[in-house]
N, C-alpha and C positions, 0 to 999 in steps of 0.2 A: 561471359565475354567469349567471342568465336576469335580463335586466333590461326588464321591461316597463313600459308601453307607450313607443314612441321616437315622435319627431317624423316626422312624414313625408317621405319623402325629397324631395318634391317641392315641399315648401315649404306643403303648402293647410295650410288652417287645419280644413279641415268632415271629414279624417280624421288619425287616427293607424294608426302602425305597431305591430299586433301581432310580427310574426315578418319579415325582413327579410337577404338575403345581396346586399350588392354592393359595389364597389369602393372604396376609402379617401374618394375625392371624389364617389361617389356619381354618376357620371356614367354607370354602369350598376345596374342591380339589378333583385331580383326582388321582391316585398313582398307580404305580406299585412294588411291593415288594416281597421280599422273607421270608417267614417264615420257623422256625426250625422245621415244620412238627408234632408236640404233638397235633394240634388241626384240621388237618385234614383229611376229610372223609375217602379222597384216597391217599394210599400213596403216589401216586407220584403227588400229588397238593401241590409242595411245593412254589408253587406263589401267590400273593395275587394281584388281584386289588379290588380296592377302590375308590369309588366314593360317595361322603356329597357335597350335594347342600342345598339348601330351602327348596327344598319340596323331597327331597331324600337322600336315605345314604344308601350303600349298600358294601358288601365283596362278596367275591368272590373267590374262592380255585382253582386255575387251574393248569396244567402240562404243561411241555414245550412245547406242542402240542397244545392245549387248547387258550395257548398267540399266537401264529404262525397263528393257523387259524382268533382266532379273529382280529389282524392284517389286515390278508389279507382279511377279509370282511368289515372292513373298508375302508382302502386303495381303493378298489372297488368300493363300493358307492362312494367314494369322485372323486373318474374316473368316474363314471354317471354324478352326480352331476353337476360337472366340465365341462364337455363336452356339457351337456343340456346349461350352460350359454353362454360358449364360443361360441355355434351356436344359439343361442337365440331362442332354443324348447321349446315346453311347452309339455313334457312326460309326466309327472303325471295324473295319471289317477283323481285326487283329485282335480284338474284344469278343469275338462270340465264343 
Protein backbone atom coordinates (compact mmCIF):
# COMPACT_ATOMS: atom_id res chain seq x y z
CA UNK A 1 0.00 0.00 0.00
CA UNK A 2 1.59 3.61 -1.13
CA UNK A 3 0.52 6.01 1.43
CA UNK A 4 1.13 9.57 0.49
CA UNK A 5 2.12 12.33 1.46
CA UNK A 6 3.97 11.58 5.25
CA UNK A 7 4.99 14.15 7.66
CA UNK A 8 8.46 15.05 7.49
CA UNK A 9 10.95 13.20 9.16
CA UNK A 10 12.28 15.97 10.60
CA UNK A 11 9.74 17.51 12.11
CA UNK A 12 9.40 21.11 9.62
CA UNK A 13 6.42 22.14 9.01
CA UNK A 14 7.40 24.15 5.07
CA UNK A 15 7.77 20.31 3.74
CA UNK A 16 6.41 16.95 3.38
CA UNK A 17 7.61 13.63 2.58
CA UNK A 18 6.81 12.22 -0.72
CA UNK A 19 8.92 8.93 -0.78
CA UNK A 20 10.96 8.04 2.40
CA UNK A 21 13.25 4.72 3.79
CA UNK A 22 14.59 4.96 7.26
CA UNK A 23 14.84 3.49 10.63
CA UNK A 24 11.64 2.77 13.05
CA UNK A 25 12.57 6.06 15.21
CA UNK A 26 13.71 7.85 12.30
CA UNK A 27 17.01 8.67 13.65
CA UNK A 28 18.39 7.90 10.21
CA UNK A 29 16.78 8.09 6.75
CA UNK A 30 16.82 9.09 3.37
CA UNK A 31 13.71 11.33 1.97
CA UNK A 32 12.43 12.83 -0.76
CA UNK A 33 10.02 15.62 -0.25
CA UNK A 34 8.17 18.70 -1.31
CA UNK A 35 8.45 21.93 0.21
CA UNK A 36 6.07 25.14 0.05
CA UNK A 37 8.94 26.99 -1.47
CA UNK A 38 9.46 30.20 1.44
CA UNK A 39 12.99 28.69 2.16
CA UNK A 40 14.25 28.26 -1.06
CA UNK A 41 17.23 29.59 -2.85
CA UNK A 42 15.64 28.94 -6.36
CA UNK A 43 12.50 29.17 -7.04
CA UNK A 44 11.84 26.48 -8.71
CA UNK A 45 13.56 23.94 -5.92
CA UNK A 46 10.47 23.11 -4.54
CA UNK A 47 11.91 19.45 -3.72
CA UNK A 48 13.83 18.62 -0.81
CA UNK A 49 15.96 15.50 -0.44
CA UNK A 50 17.37 14.42 2.89
CA UNK A 51 19.71 12.39 4.06
CA UNK A 52 20.83 11.87 8.45
CA UNK A 53 23.07 9.00 8.93
CA UNK A 54 25.86 8.67 11.89
CA UNK A 55 28.12 10.57 10.50
CA UNK A 56 25.94 12.78 8.07
CA UNK A 57 22.86 14.83 7.63
CA UNK A 58 22.30 16.76 4.84
CA UNK A 59 19.02 18.90 2.75
CA UNK A 60 19.03 19.61 -0.41
CA UNK A 61 16.76 22.15 -2.63
CA UNK A 62 16.32 20.74 -6.03
CA UNK A 63 13.74 21.30 -9.23
CA UNK A 64 12.11 18.81 -11.07
CA UNK A 65 15.27 18.52 -13.23
CA UNK A 66 17.61 18.34 -10.55
CA UNK A 67 15.68 14.88 -9.11
CA UNK A 68 15.51 13.51 -12.89
CA UNK A 69 19.15 13.91 -13.43
CA UNK A 70 20.17 12.69 -10.18
CA UNK A 71 18.07 9.71 -10.73
CA UNK A 72 19.50 8.76 -13.66
CA UNK A 73 23.15 9.13 -12.31
CA UNK A 74 22.34 6.75 -10.11
CA UNK A 75 20.52 4.35 -11.81
CA UNK A 76 23.90 4.30 -14.00
CA UNK A 77 26.32 3.55 -11.50
CA UNK A 78 24.17 0.82 -10.35
CA UNK A 79 24.28 -0.56 -14.25
CA UNK A 80 28.18 -0.33 -13.81
CA UNK A 81 28.25 -1.63 -10.74
CA UNK A 82 25.99 -4.43 -11.67
CA UNK A 83 27.52 -5.47 -14.67
CA UNK A 84 31.22 -5.37 -13.09
CA UNK A 85 29.75 -8.43 -10.64
CA UNK A 86 27.62 -10.27 -12.91
CA UNK A 87 30.88 -10.62 -15.15
CA UNK A 88 33.10 -10.91 -12.27
CA UNK A 89 35.63 -7.64 -13.42
CA UNK A 90 37.51 -6.06 -11.40
CA UNK A 91 37.05 -2.16 -13.10
CA UNK A 92 38.07 -0.01 -10.47
CA UNK A 93 40.87 1.69 -10.92
CA UNK A 94 41.10 1.52 -6.76
CA UNK A 95 41.60 -2.37 -7.09
CA UNK A 96 44.96 -2.65 -8.86
Amino acid sequence: MMSIPHDCPRGRKDCISLSIIGSDDNSSFFCCGQNNGELAEVASDIYTMCFRGNHRDSIVGMDKRDLTHQASVIIQALAVVEKSYLEESDWSPWNK
